[in-house]
MINUMI-890184 format. One record per residue: residue number from 1; residue in three letters; x, y, z of N, C-alpha, C in turn. Coordinates in nm, 3 decimals, m for minus. Each point is the difference from the previous one (the first is absolute). Layout:
% MINUMI-890184
NUM:ALA:X:Y:Z:X:Y:Z:X:Y:Z .
...
This chain:
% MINUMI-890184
1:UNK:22.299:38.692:16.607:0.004:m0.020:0.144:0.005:m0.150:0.026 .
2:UNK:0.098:m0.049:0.061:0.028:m0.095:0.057:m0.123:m0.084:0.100 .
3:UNK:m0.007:m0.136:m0.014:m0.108:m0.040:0.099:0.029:0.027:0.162 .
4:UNK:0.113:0.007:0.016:0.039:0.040:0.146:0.020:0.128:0.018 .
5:UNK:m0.018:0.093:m0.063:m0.029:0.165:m0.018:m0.138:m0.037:0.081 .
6:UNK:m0.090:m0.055:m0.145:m0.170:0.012:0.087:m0.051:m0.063:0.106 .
7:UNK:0.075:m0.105:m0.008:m0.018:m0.033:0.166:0.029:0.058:0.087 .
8:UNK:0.115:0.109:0.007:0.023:0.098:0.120:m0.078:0.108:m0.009 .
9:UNK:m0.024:0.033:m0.123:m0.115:0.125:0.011:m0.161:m0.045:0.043 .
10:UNK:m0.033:m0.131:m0.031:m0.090:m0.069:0.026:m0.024:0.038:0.153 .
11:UNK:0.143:m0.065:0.082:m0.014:m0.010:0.187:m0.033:0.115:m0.006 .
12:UNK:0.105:0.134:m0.009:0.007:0.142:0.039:m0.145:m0.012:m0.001 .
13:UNK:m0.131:0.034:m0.086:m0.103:0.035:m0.049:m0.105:m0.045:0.125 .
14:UNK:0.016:m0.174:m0.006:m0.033:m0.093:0.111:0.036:0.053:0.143 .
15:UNK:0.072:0.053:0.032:0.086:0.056:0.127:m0.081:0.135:0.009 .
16:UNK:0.006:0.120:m0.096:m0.101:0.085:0.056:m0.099:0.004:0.018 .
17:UNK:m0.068:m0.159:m0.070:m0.138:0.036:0.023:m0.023:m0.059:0.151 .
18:UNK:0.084:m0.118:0.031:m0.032:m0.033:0.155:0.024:0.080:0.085 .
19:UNK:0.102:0.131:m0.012:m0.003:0.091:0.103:m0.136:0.087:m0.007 .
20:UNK:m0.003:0.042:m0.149:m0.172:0.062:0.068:m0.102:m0.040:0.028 .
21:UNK:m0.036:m0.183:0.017:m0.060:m0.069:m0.009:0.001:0.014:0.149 .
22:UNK:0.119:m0.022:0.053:0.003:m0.037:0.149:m0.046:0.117:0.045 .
23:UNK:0.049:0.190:m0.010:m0.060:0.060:0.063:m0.112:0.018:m0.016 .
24:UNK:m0.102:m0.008:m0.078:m0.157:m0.041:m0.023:m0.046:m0.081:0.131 .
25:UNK:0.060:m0.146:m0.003:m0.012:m0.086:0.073:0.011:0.046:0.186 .
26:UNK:0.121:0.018:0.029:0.007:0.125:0.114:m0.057:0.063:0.017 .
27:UNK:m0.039:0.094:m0.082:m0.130:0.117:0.033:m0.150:m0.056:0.068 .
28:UNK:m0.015:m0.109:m0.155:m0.168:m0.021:0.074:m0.016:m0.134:0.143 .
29:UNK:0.169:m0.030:0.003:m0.023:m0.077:0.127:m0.004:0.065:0.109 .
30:UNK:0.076:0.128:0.053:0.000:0.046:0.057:m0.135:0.088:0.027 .
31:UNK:m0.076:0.041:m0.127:m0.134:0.069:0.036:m0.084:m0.071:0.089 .
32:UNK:m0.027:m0.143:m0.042:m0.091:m0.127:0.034:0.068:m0.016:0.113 .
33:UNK:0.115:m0.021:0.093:m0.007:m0.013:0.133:m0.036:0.166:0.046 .
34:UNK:0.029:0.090:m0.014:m0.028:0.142:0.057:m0.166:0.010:m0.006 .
35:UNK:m0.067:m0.061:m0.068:m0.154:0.015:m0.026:m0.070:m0.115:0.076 .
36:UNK:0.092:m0.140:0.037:m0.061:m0.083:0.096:0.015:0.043:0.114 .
37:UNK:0.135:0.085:0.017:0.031:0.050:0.151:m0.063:0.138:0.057 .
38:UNK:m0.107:0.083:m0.146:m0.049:0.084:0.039:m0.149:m0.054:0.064 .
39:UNK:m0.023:m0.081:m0.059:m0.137:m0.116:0.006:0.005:m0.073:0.135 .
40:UNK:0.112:m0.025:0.060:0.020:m0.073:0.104:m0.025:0.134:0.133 .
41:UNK:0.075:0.096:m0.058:0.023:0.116:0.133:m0.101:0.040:0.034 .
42:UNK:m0.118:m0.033:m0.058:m0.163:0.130:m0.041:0.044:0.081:m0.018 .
43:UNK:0.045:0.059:m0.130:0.049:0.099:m0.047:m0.126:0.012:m0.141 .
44:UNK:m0.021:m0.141:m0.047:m0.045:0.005:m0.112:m0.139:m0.125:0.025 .
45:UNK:m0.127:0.007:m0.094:m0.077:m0.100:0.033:0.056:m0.080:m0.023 .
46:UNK:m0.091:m0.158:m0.028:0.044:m0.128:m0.003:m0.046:m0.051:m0.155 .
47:UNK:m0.087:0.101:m0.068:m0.044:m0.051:m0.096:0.211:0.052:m0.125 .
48:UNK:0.023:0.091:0.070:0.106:0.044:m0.024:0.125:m0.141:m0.069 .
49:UNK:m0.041:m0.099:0.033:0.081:m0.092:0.008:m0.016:m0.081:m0.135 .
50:UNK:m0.118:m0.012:m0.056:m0.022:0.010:m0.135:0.089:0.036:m0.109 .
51:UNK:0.043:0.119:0.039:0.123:0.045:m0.109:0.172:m0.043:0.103 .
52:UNK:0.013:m0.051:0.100:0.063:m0.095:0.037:0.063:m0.135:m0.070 .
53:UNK:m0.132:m0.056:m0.033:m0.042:m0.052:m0.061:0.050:m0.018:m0.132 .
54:UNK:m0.029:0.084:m0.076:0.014:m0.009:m0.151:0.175:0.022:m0.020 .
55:UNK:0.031:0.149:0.102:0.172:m0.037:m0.023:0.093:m0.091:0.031 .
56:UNK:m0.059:m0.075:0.060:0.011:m0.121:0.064:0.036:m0.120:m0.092 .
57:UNK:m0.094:m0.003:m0.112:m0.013:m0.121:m0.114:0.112:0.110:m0.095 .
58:UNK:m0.020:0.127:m0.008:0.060:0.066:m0.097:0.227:m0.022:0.038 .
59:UNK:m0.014:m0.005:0.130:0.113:0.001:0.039:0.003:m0.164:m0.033 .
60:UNK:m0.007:m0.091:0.040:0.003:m0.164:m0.067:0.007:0.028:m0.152 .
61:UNK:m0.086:0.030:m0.053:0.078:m0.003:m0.186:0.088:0.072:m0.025 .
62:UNK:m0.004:0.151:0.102:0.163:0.027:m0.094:0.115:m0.108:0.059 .
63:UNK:m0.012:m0.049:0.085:0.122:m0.126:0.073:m0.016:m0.091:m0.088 .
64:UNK:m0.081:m0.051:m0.060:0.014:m0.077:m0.114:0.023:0.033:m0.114 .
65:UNK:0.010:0.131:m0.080:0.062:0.051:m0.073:0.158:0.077:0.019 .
66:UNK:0.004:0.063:0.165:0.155:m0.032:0.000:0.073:m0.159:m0.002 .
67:UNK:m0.047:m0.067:0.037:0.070:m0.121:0.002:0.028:m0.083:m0.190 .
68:UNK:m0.107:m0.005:m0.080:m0.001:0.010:m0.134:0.133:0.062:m0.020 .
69:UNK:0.012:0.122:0.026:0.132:0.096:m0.053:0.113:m0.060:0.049 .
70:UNK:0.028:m0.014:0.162:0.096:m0.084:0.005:0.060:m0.103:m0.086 .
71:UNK:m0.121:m0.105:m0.008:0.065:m0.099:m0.074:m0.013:0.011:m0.151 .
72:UNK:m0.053:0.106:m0.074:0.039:0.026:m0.092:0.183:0.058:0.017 .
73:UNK:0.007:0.101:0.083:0.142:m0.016:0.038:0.155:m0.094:m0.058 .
74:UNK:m0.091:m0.120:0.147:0.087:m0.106:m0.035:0.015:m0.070:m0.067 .
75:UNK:m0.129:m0.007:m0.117:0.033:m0.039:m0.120:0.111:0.059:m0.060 .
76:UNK:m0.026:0.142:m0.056:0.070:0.039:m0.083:0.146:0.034:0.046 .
77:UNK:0.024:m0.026:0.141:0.132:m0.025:0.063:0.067:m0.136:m0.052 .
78:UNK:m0.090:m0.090:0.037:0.016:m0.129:m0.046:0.099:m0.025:m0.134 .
79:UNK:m0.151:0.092:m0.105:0.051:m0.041:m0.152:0.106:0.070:0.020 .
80:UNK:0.089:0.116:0.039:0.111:0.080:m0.009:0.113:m0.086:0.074 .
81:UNK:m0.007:m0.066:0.046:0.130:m0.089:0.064:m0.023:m0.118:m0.144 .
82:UNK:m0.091:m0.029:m0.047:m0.010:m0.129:m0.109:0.092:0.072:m0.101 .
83:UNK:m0.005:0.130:m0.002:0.072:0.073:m0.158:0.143:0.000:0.035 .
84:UNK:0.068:0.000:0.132:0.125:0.035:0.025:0.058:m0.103:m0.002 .
């Protein structure tokens, strides 16, 4: 296998994992506003906000681990224009 074989199988690999990365990411952002906005409506207590809270920091690291992937990405985009 060619080094520019594994660099494209490399992205592909890189590429699915940011799509399921991102819907992860989507999911628990969307919980954390639906759980501040249940918190806001009195729908839910206030101590409720606690786990607000935590998806909150949890949604910030996966954004810093999608972003990692990106530019792992454009690295290995990078090195693939260096091979051609």
């Amino acid at each position: 296998m060619s080094k520019k074989d594994k660099l494209i199988k490399e992205i592909d690999i890189l590429r699915e994992k940011r799509k399921d990365w991102f819907n992860v990411l989507f999911a628990l952002s969307s919980a954390v506003i639906v759980l501040v906005y249940a918190v806001l409506s009195g729908e839910k207590p206030i101590f409720i906000l606690i786990l607000g809270l935590i998806g909150f920091f949890g949604v910030v690291g996966l954004g810093i681990y999608y972003k990692k992937i990106e530019t792992d990405i454009e690295k290995k985009l990078d090195d693939l224009e260096k091979e051609d």
